[in-house]
N, C-alpha and C positions, 0 to 999 in steps of 0.2 A: 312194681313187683311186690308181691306178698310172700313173707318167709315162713318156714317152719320148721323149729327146732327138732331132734333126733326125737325125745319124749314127744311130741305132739302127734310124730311120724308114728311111733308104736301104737300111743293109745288109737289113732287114726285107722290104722291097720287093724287092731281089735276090735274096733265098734265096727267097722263095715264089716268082716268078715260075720261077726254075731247076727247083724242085721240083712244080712244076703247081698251085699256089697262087695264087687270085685275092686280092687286096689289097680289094678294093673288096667281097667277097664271105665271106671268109674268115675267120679270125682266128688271133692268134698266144695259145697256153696257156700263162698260168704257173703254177708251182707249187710248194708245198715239199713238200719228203719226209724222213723222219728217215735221218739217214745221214753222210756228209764228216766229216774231222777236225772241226768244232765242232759238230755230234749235227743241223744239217739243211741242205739242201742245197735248192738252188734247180733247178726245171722249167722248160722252155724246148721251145715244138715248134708246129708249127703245127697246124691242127686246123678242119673246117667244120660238127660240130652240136655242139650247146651241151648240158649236163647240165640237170638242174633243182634242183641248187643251185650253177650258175654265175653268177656277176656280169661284164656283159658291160660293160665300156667303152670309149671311144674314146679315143685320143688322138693329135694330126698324123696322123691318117687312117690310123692303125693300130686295126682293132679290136685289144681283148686279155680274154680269157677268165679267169674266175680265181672257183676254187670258195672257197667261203663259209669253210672250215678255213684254206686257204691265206692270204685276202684278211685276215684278221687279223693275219699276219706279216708282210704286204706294203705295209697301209697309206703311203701316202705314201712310195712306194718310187717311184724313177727309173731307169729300164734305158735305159742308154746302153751306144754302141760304141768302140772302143776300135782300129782298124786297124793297119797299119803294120808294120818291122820289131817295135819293143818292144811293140806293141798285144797286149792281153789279150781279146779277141773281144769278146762280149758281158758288160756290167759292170752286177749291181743294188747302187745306191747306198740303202741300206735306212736311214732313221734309228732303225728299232725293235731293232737287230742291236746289243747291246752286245758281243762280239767277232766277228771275222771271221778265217778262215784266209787266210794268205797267198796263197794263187790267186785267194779273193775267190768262191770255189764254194759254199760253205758257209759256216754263221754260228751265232751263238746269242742267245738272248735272256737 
């Protein structure tokens, strides 16, 4: 399961709405991909049909999409926001990630 803090829920609900994105209808894709200084790199976008090896869940009234490769990285992952002058945008706090680069884009297992 992939979490999402209250802050990730709002900014979530303002980017899709800005972008023509129904919240109630919709959902936001994650994903990993090999890539960033620690060899993968985290997917973020929003998205309205599903694959058929995607796992669809819910959480604070965000659907979130996440294919069957990915969701093994992602297990019990939490994607929070981050605002503000010092804010880091969008933040996945991964416990499976034994290092992370300092932007926090990218990780390794």
């Amino acid at each position: 399961m992939i979490k999402v803090s209250e802050s990730a829920k709002t900014k979530i609900a303002q980017l899709m709405a800005e972008e023509g994105f129904n919240i109630a209808n919709d959902f936001v894709r994650v994903g990993v991909k090999s890539g960033g200084c620690s060899g993968l790199s985290y997917e973020l976008k929003f998205d309205h049909s599903l694959g058929e090896n995607d796992k669809l869940f819910e959480e604070e009234d965000v659907k979130i999409a996440v294919d069957k490769k990915s969701f093994l990285y992602l297990v019990g992952t939490t994607l929070e926001y981050s605002g503000g002058l010092n804010g880091k945008g969008f933040v996945f706090n991964n416990p499976n990630a034994n290092r992370t680069c300092g932007c926090g884009e990218s990780f390794s297992l």
